[in-house]
KOLBA-951167 format. One record per residue (C-alpha): residue number from 1; residue in three letters; chain; x negated, z negated, y. Coordinates in nm, 2 decimals. Each point is the difference from the previous one (the first is absolute). Layout:
N
{pos=NUM&code=ALA&unit=A&east=X&up=Z&north=Y}
...
***
This chain:
272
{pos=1&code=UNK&unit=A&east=-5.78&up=0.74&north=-21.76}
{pos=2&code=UNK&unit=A&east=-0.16&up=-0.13&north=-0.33}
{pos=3&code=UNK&unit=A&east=0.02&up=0.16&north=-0.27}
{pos=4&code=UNK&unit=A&east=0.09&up=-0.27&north=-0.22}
{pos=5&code=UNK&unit=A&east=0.32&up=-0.03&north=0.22}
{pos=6&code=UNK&unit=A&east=0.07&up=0.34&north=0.11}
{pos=7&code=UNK&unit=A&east=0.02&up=0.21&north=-0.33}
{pos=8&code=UNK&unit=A&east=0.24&up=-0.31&north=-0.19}
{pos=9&code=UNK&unit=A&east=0.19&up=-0.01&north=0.28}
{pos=10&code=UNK&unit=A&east=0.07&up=0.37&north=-0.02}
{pos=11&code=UNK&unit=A&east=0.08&up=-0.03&north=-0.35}
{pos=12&code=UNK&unit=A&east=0.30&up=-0.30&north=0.06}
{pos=13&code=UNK&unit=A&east=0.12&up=0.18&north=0.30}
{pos=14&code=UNK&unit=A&east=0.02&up=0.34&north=-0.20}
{pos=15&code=UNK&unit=A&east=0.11&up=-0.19&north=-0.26}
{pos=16&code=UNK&unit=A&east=0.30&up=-0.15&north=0.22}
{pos=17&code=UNK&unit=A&east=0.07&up=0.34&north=0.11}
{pos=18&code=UNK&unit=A&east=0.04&up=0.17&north=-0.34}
{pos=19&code=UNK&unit=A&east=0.21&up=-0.32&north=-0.10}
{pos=20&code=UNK&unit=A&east=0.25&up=0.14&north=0.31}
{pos=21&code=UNK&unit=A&east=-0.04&up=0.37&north=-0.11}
{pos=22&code=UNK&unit=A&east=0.09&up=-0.08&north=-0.43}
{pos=23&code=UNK&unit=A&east=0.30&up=-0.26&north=0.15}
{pos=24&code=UNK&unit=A&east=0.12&up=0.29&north=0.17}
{pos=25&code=UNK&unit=A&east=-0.05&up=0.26&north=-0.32}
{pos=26&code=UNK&unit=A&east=0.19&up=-0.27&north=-0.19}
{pos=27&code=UNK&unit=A&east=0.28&up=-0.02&north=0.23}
{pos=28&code=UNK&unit=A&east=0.08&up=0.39&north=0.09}
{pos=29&code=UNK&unit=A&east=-0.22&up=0.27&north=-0.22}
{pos=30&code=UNK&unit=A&east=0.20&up=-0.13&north=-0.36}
{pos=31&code=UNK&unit=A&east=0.37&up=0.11&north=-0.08}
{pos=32&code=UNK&unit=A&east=0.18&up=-0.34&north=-0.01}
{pos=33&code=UNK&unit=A&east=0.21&up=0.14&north=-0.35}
{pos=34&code=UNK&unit=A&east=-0.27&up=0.16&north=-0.16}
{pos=35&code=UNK&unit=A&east=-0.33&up=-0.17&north=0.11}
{pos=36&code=UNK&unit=A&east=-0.14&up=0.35&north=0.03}
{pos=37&code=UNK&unit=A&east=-0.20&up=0.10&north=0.29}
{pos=38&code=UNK&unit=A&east=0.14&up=0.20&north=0.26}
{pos=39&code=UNK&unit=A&east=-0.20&up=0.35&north=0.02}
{pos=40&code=UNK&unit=A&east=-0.15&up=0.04&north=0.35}
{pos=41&code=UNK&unit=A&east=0.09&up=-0.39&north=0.14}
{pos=42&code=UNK&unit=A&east=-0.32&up=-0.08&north=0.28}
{pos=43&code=UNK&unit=A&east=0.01&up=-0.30&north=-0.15}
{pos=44&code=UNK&unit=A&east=-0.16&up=0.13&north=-0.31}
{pos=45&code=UNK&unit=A&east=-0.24&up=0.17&north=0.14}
{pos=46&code=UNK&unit=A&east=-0.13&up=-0.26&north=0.28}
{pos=47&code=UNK&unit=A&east=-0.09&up=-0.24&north=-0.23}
{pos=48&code=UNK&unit=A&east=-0.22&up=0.25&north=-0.15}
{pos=49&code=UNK&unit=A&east=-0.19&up=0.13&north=0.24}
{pos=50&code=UNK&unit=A&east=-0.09&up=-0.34&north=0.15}
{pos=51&code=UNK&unit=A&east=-0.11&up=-0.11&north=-0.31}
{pos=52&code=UNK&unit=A&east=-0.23&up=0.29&north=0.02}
{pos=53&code=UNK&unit=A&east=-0.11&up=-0.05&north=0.35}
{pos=54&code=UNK&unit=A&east=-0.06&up=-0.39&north=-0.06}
{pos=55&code=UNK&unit=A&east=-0.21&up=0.10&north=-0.31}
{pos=56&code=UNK&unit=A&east=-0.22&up=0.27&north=0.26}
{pos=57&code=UNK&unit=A&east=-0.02&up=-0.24&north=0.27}
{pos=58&code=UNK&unit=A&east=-0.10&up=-0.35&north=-0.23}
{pos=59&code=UNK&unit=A&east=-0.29&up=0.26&north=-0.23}
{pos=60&code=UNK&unit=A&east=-0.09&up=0.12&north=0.37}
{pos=61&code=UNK&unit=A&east=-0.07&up=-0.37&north=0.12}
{pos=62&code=UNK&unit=A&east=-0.13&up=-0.11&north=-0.33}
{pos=63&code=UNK&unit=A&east=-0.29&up=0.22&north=0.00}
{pos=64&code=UNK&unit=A&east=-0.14&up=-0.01&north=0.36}
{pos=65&code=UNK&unit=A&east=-0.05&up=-0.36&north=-0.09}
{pos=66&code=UNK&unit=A&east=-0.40&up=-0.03&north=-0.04}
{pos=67&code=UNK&unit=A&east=-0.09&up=-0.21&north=-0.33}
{pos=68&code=UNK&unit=A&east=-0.25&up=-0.16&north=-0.13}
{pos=69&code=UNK&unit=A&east=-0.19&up=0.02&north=-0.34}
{pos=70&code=UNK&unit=A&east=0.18&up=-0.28&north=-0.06}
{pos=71&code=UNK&unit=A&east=-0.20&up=-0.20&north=-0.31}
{pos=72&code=UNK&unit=A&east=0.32&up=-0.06&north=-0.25}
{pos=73&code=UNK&unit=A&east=0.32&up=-0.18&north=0.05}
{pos=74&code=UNK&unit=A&east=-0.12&up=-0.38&north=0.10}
{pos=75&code=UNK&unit=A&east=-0.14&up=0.18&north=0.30}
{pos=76&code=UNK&unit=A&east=0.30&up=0.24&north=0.12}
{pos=77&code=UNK&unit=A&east=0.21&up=-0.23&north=-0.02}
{pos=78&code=UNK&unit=A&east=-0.19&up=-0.36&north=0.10}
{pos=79&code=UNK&unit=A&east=0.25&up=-0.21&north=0.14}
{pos=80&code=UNK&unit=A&east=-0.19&up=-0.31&north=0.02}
{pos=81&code=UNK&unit=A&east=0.15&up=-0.25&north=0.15}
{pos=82&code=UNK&unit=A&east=0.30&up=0.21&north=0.12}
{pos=83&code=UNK&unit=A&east=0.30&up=-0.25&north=0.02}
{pos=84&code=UNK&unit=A&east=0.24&up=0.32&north=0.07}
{pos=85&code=UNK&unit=A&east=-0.07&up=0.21&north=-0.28}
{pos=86&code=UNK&unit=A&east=0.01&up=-0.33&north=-0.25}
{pos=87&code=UNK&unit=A&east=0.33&up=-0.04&north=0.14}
{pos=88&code=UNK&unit=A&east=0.15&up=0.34&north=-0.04}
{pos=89&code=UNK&unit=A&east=-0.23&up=0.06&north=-0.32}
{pos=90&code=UNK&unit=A&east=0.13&up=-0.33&north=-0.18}
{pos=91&code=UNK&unit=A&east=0.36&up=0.12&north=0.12}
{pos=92&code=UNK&unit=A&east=-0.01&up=0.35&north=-0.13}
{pos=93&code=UNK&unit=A&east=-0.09&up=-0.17&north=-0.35}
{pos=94&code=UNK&unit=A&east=0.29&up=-0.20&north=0.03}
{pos=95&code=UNK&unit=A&east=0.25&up=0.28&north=0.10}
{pos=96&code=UNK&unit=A&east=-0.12&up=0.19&north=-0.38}
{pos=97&code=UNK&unit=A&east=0.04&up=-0.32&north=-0.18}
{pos=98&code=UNK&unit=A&east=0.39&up=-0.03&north=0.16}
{pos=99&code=UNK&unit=A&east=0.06&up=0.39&north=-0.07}
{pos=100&code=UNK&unit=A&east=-0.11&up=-0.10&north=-0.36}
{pos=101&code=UNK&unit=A&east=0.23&up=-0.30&north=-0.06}
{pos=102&code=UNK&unit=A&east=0.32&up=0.21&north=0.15}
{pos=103&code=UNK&unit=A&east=-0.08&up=0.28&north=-0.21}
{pos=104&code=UNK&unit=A&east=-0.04&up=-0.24&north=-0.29}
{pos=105&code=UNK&unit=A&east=0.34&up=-0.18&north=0.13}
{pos=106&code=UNK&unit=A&east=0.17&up=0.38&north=0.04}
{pos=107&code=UNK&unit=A&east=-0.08&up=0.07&north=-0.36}
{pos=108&code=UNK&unit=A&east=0.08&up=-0.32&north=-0.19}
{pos=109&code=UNK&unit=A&east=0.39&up=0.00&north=0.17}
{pos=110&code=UNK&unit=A&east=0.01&up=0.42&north=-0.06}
{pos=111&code=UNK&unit=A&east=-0.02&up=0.09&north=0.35}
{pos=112&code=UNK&unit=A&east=-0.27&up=0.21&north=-0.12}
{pos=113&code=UNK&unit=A&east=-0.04&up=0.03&north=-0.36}
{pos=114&code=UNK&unit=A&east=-0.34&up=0.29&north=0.05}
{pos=115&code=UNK&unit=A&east=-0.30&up=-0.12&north=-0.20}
{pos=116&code=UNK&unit=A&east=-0.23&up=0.18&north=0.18}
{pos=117&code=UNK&unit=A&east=0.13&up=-0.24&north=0.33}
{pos=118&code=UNK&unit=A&east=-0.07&up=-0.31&north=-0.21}
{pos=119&code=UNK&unit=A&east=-0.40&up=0.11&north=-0.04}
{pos=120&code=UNK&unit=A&east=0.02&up=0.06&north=0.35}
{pos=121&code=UNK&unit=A&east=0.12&up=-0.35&north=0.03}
{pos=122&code=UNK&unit=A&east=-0.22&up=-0.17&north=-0.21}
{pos=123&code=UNK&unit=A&east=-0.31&up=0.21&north=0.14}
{pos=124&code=UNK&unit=A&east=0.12&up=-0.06&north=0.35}
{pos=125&code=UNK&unit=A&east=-0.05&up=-0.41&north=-0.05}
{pos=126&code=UNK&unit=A&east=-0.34&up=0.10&north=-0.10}
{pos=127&code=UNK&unit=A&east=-0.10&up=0.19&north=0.30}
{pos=128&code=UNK&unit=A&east=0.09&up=-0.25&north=0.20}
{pos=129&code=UNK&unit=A&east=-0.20&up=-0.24&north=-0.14}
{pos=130&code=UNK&unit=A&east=-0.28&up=0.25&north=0.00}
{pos=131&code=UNK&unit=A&east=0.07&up=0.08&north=0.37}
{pos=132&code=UNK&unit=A&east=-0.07&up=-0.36&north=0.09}
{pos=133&code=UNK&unit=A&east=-0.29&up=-0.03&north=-0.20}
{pos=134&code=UNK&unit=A&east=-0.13&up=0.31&north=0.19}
{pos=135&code=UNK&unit=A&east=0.08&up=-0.14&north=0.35}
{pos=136&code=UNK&unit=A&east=-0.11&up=-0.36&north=-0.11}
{pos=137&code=UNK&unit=A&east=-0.35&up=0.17&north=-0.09}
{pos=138&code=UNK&unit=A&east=0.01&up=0.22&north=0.30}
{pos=139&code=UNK&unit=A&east=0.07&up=-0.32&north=0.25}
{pos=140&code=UNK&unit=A&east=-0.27&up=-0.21&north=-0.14}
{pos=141&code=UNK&unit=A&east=-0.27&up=0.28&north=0.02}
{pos=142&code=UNK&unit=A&east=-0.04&up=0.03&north=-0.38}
{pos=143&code=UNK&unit=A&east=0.15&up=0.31&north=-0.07}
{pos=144&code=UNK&unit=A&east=-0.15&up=0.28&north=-0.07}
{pos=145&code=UNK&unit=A&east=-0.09&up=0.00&north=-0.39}
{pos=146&code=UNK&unit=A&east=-0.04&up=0.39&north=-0.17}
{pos=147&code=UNK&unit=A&east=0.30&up=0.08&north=-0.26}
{pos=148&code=UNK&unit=A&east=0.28&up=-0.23&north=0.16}
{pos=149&code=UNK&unit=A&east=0.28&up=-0.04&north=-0.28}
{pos=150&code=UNK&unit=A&east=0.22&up=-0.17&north=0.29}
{pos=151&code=UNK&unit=A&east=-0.02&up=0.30&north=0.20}
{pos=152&code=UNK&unit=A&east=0.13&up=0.28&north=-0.24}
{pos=153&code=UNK&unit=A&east=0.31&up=-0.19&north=-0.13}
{pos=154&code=UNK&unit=A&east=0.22&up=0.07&north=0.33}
{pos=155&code=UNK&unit=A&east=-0.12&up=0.34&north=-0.04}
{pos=156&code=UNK&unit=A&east=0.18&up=0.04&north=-0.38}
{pos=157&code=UNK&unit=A&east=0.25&up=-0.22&north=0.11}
{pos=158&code=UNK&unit=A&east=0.10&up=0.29&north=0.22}
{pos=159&code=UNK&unit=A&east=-0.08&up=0.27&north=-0.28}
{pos=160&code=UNK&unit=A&east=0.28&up=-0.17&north=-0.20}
{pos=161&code=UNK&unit=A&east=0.21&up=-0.08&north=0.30}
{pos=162&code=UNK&unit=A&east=0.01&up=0.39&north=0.04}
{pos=163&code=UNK&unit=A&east=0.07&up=0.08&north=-0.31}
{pos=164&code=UNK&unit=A&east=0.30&up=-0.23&north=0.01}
{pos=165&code=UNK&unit=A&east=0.13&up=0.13&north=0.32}
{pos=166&code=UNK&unit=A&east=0.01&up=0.33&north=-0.12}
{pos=167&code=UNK&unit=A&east=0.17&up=-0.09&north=-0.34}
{pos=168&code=UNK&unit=A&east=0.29&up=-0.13&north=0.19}
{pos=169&code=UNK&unit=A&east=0.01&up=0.29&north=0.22}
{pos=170&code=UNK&unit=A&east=-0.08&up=0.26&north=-0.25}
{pos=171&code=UNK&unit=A&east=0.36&up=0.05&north=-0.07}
{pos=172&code=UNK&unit=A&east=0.11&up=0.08&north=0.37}
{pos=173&code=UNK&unit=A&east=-0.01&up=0.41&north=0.08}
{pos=174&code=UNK&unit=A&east=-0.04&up=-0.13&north=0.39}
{pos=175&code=UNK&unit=A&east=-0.33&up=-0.03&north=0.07}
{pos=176&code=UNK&unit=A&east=0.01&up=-0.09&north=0.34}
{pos=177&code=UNK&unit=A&east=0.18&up=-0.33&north=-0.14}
{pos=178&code=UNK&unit=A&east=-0.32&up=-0.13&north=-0.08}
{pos=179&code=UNK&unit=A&east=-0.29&up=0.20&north=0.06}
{pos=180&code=UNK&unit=A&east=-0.09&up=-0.23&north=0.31}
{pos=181&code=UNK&unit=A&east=0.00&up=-0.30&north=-0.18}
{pos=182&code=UNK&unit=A&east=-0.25&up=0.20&north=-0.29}
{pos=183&code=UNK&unit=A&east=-0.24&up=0.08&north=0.30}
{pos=184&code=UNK&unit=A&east=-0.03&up=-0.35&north=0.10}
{pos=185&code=UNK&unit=A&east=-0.12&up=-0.11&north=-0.36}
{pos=186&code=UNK&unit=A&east=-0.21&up=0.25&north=0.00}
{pos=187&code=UNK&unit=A&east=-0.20&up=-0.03&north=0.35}
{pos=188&code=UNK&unit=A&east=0.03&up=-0.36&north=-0.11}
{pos=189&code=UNK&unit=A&east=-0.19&up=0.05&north=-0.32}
{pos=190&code=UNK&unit=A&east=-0.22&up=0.24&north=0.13}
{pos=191&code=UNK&unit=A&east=-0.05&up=-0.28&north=0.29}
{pos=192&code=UNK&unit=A&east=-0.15&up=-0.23&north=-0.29}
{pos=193&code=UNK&unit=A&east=-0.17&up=0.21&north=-0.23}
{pos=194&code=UNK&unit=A&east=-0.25&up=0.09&north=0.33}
{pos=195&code=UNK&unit=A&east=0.00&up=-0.37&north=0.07}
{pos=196&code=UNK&unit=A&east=-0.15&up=-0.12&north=-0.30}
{pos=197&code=UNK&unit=A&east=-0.23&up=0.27&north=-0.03}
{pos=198&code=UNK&unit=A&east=-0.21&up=-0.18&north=0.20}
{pos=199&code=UNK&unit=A&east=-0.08&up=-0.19&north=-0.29}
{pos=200&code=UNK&unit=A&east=-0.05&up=0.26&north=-0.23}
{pos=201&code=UNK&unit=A&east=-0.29&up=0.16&north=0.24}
{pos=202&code=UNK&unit=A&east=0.29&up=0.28&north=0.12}
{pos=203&code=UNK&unit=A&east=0.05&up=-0.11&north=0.36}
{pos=204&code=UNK&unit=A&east=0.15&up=0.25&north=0.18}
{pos=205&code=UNK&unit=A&east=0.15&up=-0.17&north=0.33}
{pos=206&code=UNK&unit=A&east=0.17&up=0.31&north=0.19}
{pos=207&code=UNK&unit=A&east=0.20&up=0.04&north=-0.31}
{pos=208&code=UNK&unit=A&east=0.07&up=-0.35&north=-0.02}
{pos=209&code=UNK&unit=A&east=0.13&up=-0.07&north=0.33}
{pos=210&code=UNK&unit=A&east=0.22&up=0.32&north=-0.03}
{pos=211&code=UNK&unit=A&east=0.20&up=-0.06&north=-0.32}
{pos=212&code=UNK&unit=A&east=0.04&up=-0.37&north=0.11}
{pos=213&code=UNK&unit=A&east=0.14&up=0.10&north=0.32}
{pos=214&code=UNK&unit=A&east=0.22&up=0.28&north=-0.18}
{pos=215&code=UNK&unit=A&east=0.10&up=-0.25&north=-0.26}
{pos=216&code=UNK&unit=A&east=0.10&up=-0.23&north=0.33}
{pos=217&code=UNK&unit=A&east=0.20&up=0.30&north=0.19}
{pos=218&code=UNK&unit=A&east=0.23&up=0.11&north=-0.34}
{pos=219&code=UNK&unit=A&east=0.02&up=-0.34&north=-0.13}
{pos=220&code=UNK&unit=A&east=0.20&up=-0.11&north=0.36}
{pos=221&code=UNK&unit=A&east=0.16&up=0.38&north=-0.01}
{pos=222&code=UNK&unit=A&east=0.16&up=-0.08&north=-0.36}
{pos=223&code=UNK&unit=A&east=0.08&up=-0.35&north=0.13}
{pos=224&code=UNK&unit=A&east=0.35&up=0.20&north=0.14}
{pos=225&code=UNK&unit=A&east=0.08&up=0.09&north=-0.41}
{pos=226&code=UNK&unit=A&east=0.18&up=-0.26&north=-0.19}
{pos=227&code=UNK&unit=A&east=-0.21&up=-0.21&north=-0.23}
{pos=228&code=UNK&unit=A&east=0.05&up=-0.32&north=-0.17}
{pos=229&code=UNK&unit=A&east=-0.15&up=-0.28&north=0.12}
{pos=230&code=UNK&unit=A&east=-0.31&up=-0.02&north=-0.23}
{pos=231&code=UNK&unit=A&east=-0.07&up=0.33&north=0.11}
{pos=232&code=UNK&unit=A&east=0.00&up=-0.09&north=0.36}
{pos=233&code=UNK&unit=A&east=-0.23&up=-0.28&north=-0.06}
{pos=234&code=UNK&unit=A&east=-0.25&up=0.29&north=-0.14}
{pos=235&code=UNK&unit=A&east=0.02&up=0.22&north=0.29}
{pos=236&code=UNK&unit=A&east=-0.05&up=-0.32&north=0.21}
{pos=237&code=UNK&unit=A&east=-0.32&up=-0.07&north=-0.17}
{pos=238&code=UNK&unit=A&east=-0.09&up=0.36&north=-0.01}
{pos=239&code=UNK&unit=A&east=0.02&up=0.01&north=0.43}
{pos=240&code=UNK&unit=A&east=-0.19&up=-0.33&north=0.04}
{pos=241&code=UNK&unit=A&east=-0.27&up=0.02&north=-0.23}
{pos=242&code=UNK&unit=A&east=-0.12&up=0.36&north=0.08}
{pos=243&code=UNK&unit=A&east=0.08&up=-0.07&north=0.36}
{pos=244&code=UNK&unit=A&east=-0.24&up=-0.30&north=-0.01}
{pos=245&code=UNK&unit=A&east=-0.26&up=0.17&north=-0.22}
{pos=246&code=UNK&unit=A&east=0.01&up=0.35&north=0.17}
{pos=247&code=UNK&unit=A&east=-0.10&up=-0.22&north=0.34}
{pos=248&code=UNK&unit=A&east=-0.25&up=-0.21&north=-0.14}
{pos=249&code=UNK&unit=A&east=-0.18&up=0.29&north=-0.13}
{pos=250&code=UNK&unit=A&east=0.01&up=0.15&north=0.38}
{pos=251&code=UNK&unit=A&east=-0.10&up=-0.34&north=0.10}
{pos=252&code=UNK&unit=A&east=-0.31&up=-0.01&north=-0.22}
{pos=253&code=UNK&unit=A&east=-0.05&up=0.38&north=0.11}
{pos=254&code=UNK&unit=A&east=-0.03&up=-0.08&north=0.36}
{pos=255&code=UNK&unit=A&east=-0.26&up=-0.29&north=-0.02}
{pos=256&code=UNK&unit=A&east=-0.35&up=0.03&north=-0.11}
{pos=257&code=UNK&unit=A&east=-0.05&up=-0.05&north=-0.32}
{pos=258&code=UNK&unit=A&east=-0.27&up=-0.31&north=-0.13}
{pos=259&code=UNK&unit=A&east=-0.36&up=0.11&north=-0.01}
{pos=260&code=UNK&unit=A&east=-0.18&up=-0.13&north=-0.27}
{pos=261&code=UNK&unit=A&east=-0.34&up=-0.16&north=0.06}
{pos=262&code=UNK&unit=A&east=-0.31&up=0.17&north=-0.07}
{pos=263&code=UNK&unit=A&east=-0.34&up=-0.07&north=-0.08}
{pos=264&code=UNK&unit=A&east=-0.28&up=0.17&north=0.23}
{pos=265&code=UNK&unit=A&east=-0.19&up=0.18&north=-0.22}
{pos=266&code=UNK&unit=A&east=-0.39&up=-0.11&north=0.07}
{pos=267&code=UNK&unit=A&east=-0.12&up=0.23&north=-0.28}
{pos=268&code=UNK&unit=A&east=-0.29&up=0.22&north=0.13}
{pos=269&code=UNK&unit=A&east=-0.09&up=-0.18&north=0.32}
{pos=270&code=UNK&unit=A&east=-0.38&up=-0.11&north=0.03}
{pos=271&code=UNK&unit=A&east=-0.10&up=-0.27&north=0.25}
{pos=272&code=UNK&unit=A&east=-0.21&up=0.13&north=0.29}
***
């Protein structure tokens, strides 16, 4: 099967699967009174390990991928053309720029009066702008410019979205509460920091693809916890935009890259 399908598809279906595994966790391994998890419950421990093994078998896959020197981001990620990825680019923009206005709407009534959320907010509408620049330029073939501002703001977007995350939960002694939902933000940002090093002359593709598909399998795993709606709208983004980007860049990968013309060299030839 091709790449570009095969290792995604184990990410969503792994993904789907650790969704099943943290409903259960949710629903047996915490003391109903208390909230406190129950020492020695499978359903603790389950979820672990196949986090584990998902991670093994998605770095696995990820590097027997062969790769080439790709020549900065315009050309590992060309989408010329490519009515698909437009579509599903242009609609992850519009999924951070909806996750923006509810957090905006959540914090103006007091449904969640964090600062830190309305940054996220306001620098949320910006990525998605800058996400639909980036697929605009990618589907009309002029991409591909060195130091690309659009590219890094998802990737602080995240930094702050973590930071956030954690505020709220830094007051809970329960770890296991939230420390799925922390690993998606973090394969997530990881996930975009490799993407737009591309631009910066840092491409590194068997990284890429693996913390974009990790940031894919936690981000539907946490999917099972209970997050507002703005939230959601994040994690939505966060599965369709590395989804989409980790199999373009396995698209790319499989093809031959363009060959640029060159001039025969007639230097130091004599006619006989």
């Amino acid at each position: 099967m091709r790449k570009e399908i095969l290792l995604p598809a184990v990410a969503v279906v792994g993904g789907l699967a650790g969704f099943g595994l943290r409903w259960w966790e949710l629903a047996t391994a915490f003391e109903p009174d208390t909230g406190l998890p129950i020492a020695g419950a499978p359903a603790t421990y389950t979820p672990i390990a196949f986090s584990v093994v998902m991670a093994a078998v998605l770095l696995i896959l990820s590097l027997t991928v062969k790769y080439p020197q790709f020549q900065g981001y315009g050309q590992a990620f060309a989408a010329k053309n490519n009515t698909l990825y437009a579509t599903v680019g242009v609609l992850s923009g519009f999924l951070l720029i909806g996750a923006g206005g509810l957090m905006v709407y959540d914090f103006v009534t007091g449904g969640n009066p964090v600062y830190t959320r309305l940054i996220v907010a306001v620098m949320a509408v910006a990525s998605g702008v800058c996400v639909m620049t980036t697929v605009r330029d990618n589907f009309k073939g002029t991409g591909g410019g060195k130091y690309s501002v659009p590219l890094l703001i998802p990737a602080f977007t995240f930094c702050v979205w973590l930071i956030a995350a954690y505020q709220v939960r830094a007051g809970d002694p329960v770890q296991l509460d939230y420390v799925y939902e922390l690993f998606a933000i973090i394969a997530g940002l990881l996930g975009l920091y490799f993407i737009a090093g591309f631009s910066f002359d840092k491409g590194k593709c068997a990284p890429a693809v693996f913390f974009c598909l990790l940031g894919v399998y936690f981000s539907i795993t946490t999917l099972a916890d209970q997050h507002d709606w703005g939230t959601l709208l994040l994690y939505a983004f966060t599965i369709l935009y590395l989804l989409t980007s980790s199999a373009l860049l396995l698209y790319n990968a499989a093809r031959p890259l363009p060959v640029e013309p060159v001039e025969n060299d007639t230097e130091g030839s004599s006619d006989v």
